[in-house]
C-alpha positions as CSV (number, residue, x, y, z in Angstrom):
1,X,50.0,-39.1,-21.3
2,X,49.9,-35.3,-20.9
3,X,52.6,-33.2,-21.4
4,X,54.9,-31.0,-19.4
5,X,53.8,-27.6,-19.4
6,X,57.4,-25.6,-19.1
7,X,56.8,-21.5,-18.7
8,X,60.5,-20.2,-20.0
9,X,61.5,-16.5,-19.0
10,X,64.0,-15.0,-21.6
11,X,66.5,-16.1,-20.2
12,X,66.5,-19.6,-21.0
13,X,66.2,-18.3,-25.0
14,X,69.6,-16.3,-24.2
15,X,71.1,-19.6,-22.5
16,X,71.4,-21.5,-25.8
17,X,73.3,-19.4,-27.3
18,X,75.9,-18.8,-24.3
19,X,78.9,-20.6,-23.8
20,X,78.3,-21.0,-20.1
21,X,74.6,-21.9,-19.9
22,X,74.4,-24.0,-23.9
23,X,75.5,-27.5,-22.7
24,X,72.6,-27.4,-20.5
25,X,69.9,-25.1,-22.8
26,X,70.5,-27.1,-25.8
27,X,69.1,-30.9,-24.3
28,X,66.1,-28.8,-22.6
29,X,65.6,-27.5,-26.5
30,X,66.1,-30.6,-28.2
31,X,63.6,-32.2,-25.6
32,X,61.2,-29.4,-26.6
33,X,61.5,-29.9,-30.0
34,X,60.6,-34.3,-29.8
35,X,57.7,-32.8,-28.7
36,X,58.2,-33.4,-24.7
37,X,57.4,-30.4,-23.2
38,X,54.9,-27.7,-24.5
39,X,56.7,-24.5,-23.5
40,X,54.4,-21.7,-22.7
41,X,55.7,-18.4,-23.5
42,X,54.1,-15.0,-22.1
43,X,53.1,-11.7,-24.1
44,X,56.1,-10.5,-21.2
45,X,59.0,-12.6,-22.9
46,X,57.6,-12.1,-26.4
47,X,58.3,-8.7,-25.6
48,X,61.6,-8.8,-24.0
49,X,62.5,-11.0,-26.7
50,X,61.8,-8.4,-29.3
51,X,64.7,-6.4,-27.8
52,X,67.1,-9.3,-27.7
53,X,70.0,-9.4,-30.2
54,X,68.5,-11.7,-33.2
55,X,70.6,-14.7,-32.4
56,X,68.3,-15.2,-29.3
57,X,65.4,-14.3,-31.2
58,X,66.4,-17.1,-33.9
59,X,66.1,-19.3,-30.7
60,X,62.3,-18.8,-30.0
61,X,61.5,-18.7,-33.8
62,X,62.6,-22.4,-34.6
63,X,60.7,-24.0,-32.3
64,X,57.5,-25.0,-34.0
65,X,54.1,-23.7,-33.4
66,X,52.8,-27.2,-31.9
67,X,54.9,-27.1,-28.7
68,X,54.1,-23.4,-27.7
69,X,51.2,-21.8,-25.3
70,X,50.5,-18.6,-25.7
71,X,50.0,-17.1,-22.2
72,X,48.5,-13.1,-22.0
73,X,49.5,-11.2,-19.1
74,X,46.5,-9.7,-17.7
75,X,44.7,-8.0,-14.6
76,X,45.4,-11.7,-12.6
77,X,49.2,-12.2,-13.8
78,X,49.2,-8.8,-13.2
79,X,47.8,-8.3,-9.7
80,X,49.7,-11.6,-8.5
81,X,52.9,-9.6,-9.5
82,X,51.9,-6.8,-7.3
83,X,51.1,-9.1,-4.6
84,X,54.8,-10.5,-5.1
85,X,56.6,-7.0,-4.9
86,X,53.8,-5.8,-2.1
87,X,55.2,-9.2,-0.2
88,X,58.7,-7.9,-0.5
89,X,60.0,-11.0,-2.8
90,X,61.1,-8.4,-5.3
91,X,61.7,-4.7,-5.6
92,X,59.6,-2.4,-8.0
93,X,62.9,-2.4,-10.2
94,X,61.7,-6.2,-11.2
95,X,58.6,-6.1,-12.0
96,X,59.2,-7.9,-15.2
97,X,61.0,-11.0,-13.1
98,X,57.6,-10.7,-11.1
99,X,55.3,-10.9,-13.8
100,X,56.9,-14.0,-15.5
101,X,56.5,-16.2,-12.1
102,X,52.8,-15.0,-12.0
103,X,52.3,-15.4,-15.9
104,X,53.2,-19.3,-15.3
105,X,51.3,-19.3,-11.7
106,X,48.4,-18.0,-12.9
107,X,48.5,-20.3,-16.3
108,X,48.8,-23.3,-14.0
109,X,51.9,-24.1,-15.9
110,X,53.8,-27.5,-14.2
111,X,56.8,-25.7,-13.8
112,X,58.8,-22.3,-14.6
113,X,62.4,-22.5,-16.3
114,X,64.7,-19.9,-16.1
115,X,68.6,-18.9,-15.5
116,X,67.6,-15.7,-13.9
117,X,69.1,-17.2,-10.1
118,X,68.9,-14.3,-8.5
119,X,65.2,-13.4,-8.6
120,X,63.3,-16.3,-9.6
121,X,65.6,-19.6,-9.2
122,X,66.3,-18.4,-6.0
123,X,65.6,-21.1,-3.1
124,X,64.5,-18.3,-0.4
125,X,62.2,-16.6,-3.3
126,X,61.0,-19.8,-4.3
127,X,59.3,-20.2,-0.8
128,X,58.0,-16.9,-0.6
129,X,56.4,-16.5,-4.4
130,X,54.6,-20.2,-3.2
131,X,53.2,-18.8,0.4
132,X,52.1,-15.6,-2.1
133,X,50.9,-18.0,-4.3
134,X,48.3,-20.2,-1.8
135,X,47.4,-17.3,0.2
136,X,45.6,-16.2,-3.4
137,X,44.2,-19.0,-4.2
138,X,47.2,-20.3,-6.7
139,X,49.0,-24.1,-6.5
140,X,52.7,-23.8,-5.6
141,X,54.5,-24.0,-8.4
142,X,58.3,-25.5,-9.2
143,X,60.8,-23.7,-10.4
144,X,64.1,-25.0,-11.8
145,X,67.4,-24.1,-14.4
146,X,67.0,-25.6,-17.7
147,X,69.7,-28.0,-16.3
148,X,67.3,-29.6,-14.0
149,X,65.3,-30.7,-16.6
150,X,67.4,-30.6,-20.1
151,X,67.9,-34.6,-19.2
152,X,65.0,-37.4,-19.4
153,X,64.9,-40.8,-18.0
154,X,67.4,-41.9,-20.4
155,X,70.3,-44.6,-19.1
């Protein structure tokens, strides 16, 4: 059976390690880590994660090499991010929020996680990065809150 391919924005990294986002972070982590998921991870959020205080960082760095997916943000990720702030989903100001939807779109990732509600787990945004998405030539993609997912079929 083939994994889950999870794209995580920096957010999620920050949401372990905060008191109002943890209880929900920490199962999707722990999921991650018994090998569930294989959590892709752009050049974008290695770089905002570089700026991050190191408690965050210390979030990325335990999770072993196995379960990761490197995903480079090139011309594509980087044209479908233009085609995103072109369509009016986002303003110039968040590019970066633009870049990680198209880094996972263009990977062909199963879904993008993220606690970033406002631009990207946004239900209205949602819609409009999928129409971007098919008119060039890209699946529709999900995009949910750790919490949707931090639980598996467990009774």
């Amino acid at each position: 059976m083939r994994k889950i391919r999870v794209y995580a924005d920096t957010s999620v990294f920050g949401g372990a390690i905060d008191e109002e986002f943890a209880q929900s972070s920490r199962p999707f982590f722990e999921r991650l880590e018994r090998g569930e998921f294989t959590l892709l991870v752009s050049t974008e959020t290695l770089r905002e994660l570089g700026a991050a205080p190191p408690v965050v960082r210390e979030v990325f760095q335990r999770i072993a090499e196995e379960h990761l997916e490197s995903v480079p943000v090139g011309a594509e990720v980087e044209g479908l991010a233009d085609a995103y702030i072109a369509a009016g989903i986002l303003g110039k100001a968040s590019r970066s929020d633009a870049i990680h939807v198209a880094a996972a779109t263009v990977a062909e990732a199963d879904l993008i996680v993220s606690w970033n509600f406002r631009h990207i787990v946004n239900l209205n945004r949602i819609a409009k990065y999928n129409a971007v998405n098919v008119l060039n030539g890209h699946r529709p993609i999900e995009i949910r809150s750790p919490a949707e997912v931090a639980y598996g079929n467990e009774i």
